[in-house]
C-alpha positions in Angstrom: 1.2 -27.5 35.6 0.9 -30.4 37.8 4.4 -30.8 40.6 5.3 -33.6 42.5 8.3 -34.4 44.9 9.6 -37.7 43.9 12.3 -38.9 46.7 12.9 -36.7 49.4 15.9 -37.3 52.2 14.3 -37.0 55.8 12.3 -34.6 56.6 13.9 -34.6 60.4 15.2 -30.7 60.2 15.2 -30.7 63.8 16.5 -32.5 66.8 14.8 -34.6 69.7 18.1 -32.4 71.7 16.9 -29.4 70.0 13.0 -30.3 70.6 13.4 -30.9 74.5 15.8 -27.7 74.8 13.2 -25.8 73.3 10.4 -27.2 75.2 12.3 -27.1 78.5 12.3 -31.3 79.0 15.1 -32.6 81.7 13.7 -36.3 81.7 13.5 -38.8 79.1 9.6 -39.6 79.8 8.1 -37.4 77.1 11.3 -38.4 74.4 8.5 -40.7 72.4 6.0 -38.2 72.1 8.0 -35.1 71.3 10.0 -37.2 68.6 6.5 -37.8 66.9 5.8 -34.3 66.3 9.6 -34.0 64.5 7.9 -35.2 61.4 4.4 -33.6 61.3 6.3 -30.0 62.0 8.2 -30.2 59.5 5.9 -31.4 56.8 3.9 -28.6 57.5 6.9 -26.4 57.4 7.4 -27.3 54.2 4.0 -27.2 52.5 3.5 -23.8 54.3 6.6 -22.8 52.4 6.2 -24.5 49.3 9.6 -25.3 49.5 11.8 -28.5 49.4 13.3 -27.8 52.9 15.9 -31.4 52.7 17.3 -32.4 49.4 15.4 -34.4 46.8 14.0 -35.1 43.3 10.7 -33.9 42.0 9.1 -33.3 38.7 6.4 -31.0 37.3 4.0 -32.2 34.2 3.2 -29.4 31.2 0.5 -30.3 29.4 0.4 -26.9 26.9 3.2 -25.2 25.1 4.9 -22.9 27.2 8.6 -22.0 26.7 9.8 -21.1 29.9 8.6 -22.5 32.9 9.2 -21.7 36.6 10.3 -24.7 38.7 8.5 -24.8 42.3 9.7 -26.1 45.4 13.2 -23.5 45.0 16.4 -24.0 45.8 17.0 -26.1 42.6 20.1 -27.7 41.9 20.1 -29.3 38.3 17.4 -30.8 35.6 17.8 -33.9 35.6 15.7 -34.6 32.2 13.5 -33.4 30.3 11.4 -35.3 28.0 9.2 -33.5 25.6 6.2 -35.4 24.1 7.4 -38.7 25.8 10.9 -38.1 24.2 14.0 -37.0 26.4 15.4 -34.0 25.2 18.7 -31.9 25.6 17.0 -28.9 24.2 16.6 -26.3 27.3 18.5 -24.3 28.9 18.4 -24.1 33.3 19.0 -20.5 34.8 19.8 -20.9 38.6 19.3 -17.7 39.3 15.7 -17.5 38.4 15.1 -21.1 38.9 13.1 -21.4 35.2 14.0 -23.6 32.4 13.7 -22.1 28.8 12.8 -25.4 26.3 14.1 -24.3 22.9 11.6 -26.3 21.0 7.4 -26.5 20.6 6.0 -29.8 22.8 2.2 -30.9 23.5 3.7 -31.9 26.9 6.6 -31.6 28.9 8.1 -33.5 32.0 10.7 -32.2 33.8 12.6 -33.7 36.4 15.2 -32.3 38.8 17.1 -32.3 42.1 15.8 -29.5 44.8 15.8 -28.4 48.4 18.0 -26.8 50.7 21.6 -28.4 51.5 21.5 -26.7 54.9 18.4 -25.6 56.1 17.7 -21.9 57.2 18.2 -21.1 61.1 14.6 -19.3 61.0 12.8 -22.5 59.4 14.6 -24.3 62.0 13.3 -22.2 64.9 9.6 -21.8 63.2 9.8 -25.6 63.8 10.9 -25.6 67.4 8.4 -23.1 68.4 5.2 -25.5 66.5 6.5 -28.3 68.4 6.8 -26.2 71.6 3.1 -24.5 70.8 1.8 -28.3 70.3 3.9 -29.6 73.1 2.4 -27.0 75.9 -0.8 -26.9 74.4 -1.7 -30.4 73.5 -5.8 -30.0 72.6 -7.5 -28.2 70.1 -10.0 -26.6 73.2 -9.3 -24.9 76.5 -12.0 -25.8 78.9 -12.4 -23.2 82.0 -9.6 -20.5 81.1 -9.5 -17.2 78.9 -8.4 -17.6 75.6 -6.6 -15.4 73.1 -5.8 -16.2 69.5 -2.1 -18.2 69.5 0.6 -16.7 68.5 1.6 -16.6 65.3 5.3 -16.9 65.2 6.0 -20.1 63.2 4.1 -18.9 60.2 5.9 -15.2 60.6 9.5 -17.1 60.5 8.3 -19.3 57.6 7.0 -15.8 55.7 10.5 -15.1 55.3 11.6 -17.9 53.0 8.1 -19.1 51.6 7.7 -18.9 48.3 4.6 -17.2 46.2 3.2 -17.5 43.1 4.0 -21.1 42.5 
């Protein structure tokens, strides 16, 4: 199965307000760089997650029979199409629950495309993303010349553990 996100709304789940509160800013002199990292953060966020963390459309390609097939990326709203063997079909059925799509008839291949992502984001991605930005903002090189270092902390990717998805 091959996936792809299609269109995606912005992937700005945080804000520069939120950004500088979290990284204790009172002056408008680091606005440009912190704003940079909005973007990068997130993306990450979201491929850590293997989730569609803003609304969008993708579409996943089937290239063997298979009659049910788990959608990635979660949080799916609605199949858009399907078209089986280069022909759209109405011939599936879409649980939300379980997030799979049952096609009710034998295909060579199968694209399906639908609408996915979060409406409003989760609080703990939020805050995973504030405290990457904060971690990047405080330490801004990959090296620490001169001091003792311990491993960083791991706190983003323990928030993100709690909504990423496995096994897609």
């Amino acid at each position: 199965m091959y996936k792809k996100i299609i269109s995606q709304s912005s992937l700005s789940i945080v804000t520069l307000d939120e950004v500088t509160d979290q990284c204790r800013v009172f002056n408008a002199f680091e606005d440009n760089y912190l704003t940079s990292l909005i973007i990068p953060y997130s993306d990450l966020a979201q491929s850590y997650t293997r989730r569609m963390l803003t609304p969008g459309q993708a579409v996943v390609l089937i290239e063997s029979y298979c009659p049910v097939v788990q959608l990635p990326f979660g949080e799916v709203t609605e199949v858009t199409e399907l078209m089986l063997d280069d022909v759209v079909s109405t011939d599936f059925t879409f649980n939300t629950i379980t997030q799979k799509v049952k096609i009710n008839k034998p295909f060579t291949e199968a694209q399906i495309t639908f609408n996915a992502g979060y409406l409003s984001v989760p609080d703990i991605v939020k805050h995973a993303i504030l405290v990457a930005i904060n971690t990047a903002f405080t330490n801004r090189d990959d090296t620490v010349i001169g001091q003792t270092v311990t491993k960083m902390p791991m706190t983003s990717l323990d928030l993100l553990d709690r909504v990423k998805l496995y096994g897609t």
